[in-house]
C-alpha positions as a LaTeX table, in Angstrom:
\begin{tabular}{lrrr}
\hline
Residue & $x$ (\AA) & $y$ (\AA) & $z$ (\AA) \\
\hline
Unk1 & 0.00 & 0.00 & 0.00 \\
Unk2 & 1.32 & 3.53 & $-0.55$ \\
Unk3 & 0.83 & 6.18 & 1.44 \\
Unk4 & 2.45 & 9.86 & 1.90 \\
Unk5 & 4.61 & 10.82 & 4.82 \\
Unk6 & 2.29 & 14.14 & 5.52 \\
Unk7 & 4.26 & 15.10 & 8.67 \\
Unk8 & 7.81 & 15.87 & 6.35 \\
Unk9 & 5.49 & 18.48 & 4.10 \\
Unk10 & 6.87 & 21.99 & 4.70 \\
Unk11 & 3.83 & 24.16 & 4.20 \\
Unk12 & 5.85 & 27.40 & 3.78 \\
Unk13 & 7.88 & 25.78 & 0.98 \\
Unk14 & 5.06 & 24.11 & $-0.18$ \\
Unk15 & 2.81 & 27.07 & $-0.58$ \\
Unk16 & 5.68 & 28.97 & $-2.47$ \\
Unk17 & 6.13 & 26.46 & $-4.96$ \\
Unk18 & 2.17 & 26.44 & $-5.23$ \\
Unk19 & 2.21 & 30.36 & $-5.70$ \\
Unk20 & 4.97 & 30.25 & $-8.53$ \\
Unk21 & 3.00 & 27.39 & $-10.27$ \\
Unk22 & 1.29 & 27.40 & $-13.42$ \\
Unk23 & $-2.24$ & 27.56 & $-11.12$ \\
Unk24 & $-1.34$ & 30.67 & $-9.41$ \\
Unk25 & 1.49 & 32.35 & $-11.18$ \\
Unk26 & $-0.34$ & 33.95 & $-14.55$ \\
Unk27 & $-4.34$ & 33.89 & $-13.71$ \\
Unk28 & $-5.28$ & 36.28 & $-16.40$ \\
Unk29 & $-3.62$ & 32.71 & $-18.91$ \\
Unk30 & $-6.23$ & 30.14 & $-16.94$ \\
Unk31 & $-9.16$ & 32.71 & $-18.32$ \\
Unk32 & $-9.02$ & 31.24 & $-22.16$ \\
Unk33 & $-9.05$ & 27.26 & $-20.93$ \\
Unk34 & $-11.60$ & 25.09 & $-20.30$ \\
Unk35 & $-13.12$ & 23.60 & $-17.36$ \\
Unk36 & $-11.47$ & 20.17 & $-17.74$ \\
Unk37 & $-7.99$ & 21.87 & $-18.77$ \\
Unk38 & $-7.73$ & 23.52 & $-15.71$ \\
Unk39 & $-9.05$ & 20.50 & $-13.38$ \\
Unk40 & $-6.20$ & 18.54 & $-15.57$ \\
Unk41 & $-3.63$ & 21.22 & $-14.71$ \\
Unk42 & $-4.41$ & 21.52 & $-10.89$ \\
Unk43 & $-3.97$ & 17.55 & $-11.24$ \\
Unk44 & $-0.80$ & 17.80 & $-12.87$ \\
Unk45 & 0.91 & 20.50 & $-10.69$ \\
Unk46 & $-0.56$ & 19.46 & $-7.24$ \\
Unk47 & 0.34 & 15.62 & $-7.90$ \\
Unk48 & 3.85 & 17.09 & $-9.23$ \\
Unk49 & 3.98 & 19.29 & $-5.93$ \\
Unk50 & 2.95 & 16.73 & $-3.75$ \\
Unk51 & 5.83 & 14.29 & $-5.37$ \\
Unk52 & 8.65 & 16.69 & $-4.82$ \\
Unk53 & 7.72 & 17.58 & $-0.66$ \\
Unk54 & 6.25 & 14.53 & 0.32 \\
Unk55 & 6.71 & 11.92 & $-1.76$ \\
Unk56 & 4.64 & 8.47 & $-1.77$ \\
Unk57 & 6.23 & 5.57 & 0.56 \\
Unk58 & 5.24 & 2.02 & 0.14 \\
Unk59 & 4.06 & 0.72 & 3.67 \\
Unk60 & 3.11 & $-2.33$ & 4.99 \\
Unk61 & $-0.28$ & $-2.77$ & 7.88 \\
Unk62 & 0.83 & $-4.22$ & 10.81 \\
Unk63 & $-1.56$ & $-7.49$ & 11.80 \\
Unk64 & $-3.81$ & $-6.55$ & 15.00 \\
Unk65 & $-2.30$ & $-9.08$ & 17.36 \\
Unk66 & $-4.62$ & $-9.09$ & 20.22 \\
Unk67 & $-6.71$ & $-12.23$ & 20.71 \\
Unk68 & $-9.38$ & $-12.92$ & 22.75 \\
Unk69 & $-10.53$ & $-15.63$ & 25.48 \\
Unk70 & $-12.57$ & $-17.44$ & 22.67 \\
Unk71 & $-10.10$ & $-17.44$ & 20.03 \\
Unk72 & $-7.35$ & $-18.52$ & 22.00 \\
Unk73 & $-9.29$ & $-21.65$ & 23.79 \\
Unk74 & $-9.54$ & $-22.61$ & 20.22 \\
Unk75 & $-6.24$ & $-22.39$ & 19.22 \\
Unk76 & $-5.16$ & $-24.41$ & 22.51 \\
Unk77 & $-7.25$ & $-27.32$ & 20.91 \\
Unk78 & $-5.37$ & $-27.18$ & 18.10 \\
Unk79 & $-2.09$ & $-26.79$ & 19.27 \\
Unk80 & $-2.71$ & $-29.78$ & 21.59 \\
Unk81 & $-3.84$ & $-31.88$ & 18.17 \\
Unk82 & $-0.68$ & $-30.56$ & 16.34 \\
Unk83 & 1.90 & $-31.77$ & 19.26 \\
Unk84 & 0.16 & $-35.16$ & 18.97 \\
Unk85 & 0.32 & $-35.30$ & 15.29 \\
Unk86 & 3.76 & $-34.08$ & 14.96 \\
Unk87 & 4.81 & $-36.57$ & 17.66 \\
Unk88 & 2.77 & $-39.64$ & 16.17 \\
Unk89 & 2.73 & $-38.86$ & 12.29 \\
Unk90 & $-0.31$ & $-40.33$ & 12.53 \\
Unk91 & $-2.97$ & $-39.70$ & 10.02 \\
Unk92 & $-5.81$ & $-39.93$ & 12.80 \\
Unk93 & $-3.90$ & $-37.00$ & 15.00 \\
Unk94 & $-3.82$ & $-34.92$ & 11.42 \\
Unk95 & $-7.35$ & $-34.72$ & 10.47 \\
Unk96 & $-7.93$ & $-33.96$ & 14.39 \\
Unk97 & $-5.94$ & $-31.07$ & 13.23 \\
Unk98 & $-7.06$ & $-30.03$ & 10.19 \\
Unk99 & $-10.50$ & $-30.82$ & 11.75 \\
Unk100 & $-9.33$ & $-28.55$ & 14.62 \\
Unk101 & $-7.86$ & $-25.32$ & 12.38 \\
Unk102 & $-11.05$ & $-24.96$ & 10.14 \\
Unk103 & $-13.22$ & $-24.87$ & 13.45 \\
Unk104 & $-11.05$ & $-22.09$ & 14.31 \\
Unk105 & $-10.65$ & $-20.35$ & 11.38 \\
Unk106 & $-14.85$ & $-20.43$ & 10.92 \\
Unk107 & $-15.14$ & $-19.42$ & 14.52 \\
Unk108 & $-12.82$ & $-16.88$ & 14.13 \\
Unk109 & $-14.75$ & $-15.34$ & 11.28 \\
Unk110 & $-17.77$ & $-15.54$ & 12.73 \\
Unk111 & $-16.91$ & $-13.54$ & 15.62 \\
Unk112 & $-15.05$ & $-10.99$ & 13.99 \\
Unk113 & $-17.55$ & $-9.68$ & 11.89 \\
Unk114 & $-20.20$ & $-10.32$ & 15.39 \\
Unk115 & $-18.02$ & $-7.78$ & 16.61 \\
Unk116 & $-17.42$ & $-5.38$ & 13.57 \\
Unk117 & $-21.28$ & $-5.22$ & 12.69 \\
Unk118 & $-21.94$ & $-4.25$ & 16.09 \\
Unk119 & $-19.62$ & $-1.71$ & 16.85 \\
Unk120 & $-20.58$ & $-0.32$ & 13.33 \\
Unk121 & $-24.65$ & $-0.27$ & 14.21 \\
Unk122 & $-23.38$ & 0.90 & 17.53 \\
Unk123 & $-21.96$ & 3.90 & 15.74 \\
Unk124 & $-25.36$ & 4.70 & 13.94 \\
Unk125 & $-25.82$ & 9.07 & 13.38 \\
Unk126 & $-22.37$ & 9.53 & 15.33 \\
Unk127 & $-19.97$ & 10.15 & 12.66 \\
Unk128 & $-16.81$ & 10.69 & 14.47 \\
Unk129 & $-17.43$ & 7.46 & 16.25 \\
Unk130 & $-17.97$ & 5.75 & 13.32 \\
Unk131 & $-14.94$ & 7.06 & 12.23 \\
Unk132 & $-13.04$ & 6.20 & 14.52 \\
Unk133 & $-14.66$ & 1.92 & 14.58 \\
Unk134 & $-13.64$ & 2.08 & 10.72 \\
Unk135 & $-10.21$ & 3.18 & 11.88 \\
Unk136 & $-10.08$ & $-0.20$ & 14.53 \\
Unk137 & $-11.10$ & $-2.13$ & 11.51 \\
Unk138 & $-8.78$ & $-1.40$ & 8.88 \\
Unk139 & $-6.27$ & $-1.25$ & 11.52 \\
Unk140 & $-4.92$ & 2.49 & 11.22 \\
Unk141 & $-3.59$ & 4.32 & 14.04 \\
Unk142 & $-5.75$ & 7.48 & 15.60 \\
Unk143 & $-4.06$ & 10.58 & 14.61 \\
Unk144 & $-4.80$ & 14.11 & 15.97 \\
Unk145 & $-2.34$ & 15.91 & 12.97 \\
Unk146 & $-4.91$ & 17.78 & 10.99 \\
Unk147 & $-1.97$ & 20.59 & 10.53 \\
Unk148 & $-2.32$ & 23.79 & 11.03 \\
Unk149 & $-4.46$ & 24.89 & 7.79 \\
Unk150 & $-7.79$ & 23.96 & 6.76 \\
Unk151 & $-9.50$ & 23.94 & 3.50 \\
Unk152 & $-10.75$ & 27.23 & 3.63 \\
Unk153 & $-7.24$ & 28.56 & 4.26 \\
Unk154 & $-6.19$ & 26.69 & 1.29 \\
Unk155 & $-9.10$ & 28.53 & $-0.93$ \\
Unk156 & $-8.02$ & 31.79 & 0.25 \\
Unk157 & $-4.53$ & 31.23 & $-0.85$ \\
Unk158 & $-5.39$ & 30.41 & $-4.10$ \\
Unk159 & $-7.80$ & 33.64 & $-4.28$ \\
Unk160 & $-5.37$ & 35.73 & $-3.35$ \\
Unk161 & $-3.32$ & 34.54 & $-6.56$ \\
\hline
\end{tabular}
C-alpha cells in the first residue's frame, strides 16, 4: 500500500512552490481554458507538488495481534492436536488437526464480523465514532495531525493569486 509521509510536508515551501506554479502564477492565462484543462492542470501541478515535498512511501499494515478468550481456547485445541500429530505422524492425529484449524478459522470469522457489525450499528448518526470503529477495523492508528491549515485557508490562498 502507498501512502504519503504528511508530517515531512513543509507548508511554507510548499505554498511557495504552489504560488509560482502554473495555477497561481499567470491567472489572467487560466481565463481562455476550459473547465477540464484547468481541473487537468491543478492535477498535474498538485500531484507534481505533492511528489517533490512529500513523496509516496510504500508501507506495509501491521496485523492486530490481540486475541481474545474465545479465540485462543480454540487455538489451545489445536495446538494440543498438532503436538500429537507431529509426535505420532499419525494420520488420525492430522485430520484432528485439520479438523481442529477450520473450526477455528470459521469461529474466528464468525466472531469478527459479530463484533465489527456491532460496533458499526453501535456507531449509527455519530460520525466521528464511526470514524473512529472504521479506523479499529482497517487497523490504522488514531491521529490528531490535521496541521495547522484547513480547507478554507487553502481557498483563500489560491484567491489571493
Amino acid at each position: 500500500m502507498t501512502s504519503r509521509e504528511w508530517h515531512r510536508l513543509s507548508t511554507d515551501v510548499f505554498a511557495s512552490d504552489l504560488a509560482a506554479s502554473k495555477l497561481c502564477s499567470d491567472l489572467t492565462a487560466l481565463g481562455d481554458q476550459t473547465v477540464d484543462d484547468l481541473v487537468q492542470l491543478y492535477n498535474r501541478v498538485m500531484t507534481a507538488l505533492l511528489n517533490q515535498h512529500c513523496p509516496t512511501v510504500t508501507v506495509r499494515r501491521r496485523a492486530n495481534k490481540k486475541t481474545t478468550s474465545w479465540f485462543d481456547e480454540a487455538r489451545r485445541r489445536a495446538r494440543a492436536d498438532e503436538r500429537r500429530f507431529k509426535h505420532t505422524s499419525s494420520d488420525t492425529y492430522y485430520r484432528a488437526w485439520s479438523a481442529e484449524l477450520s473450526k477455528m478459522k470459521e469461529l474466528y470469522e464468525e466472531k469478527n464480523s459479530t463484533v465489527w457489525h456491532s460496533e458499526i450499528a453501535t456507531s449509527h448518526g455519530n460520525t466521528q465514532r464511526l470514524w473512529q470503529t472504521l479506523q479499529s477495523v482497517l487497523g490504522e492508528p488514531a491521529s490528531d495531525d490535521t496541521g495547522a491549515h484547513t480547507a478554507d485557508d487553502f481557498a483563500a490562498f489560491l484567491r489571493q493569486g
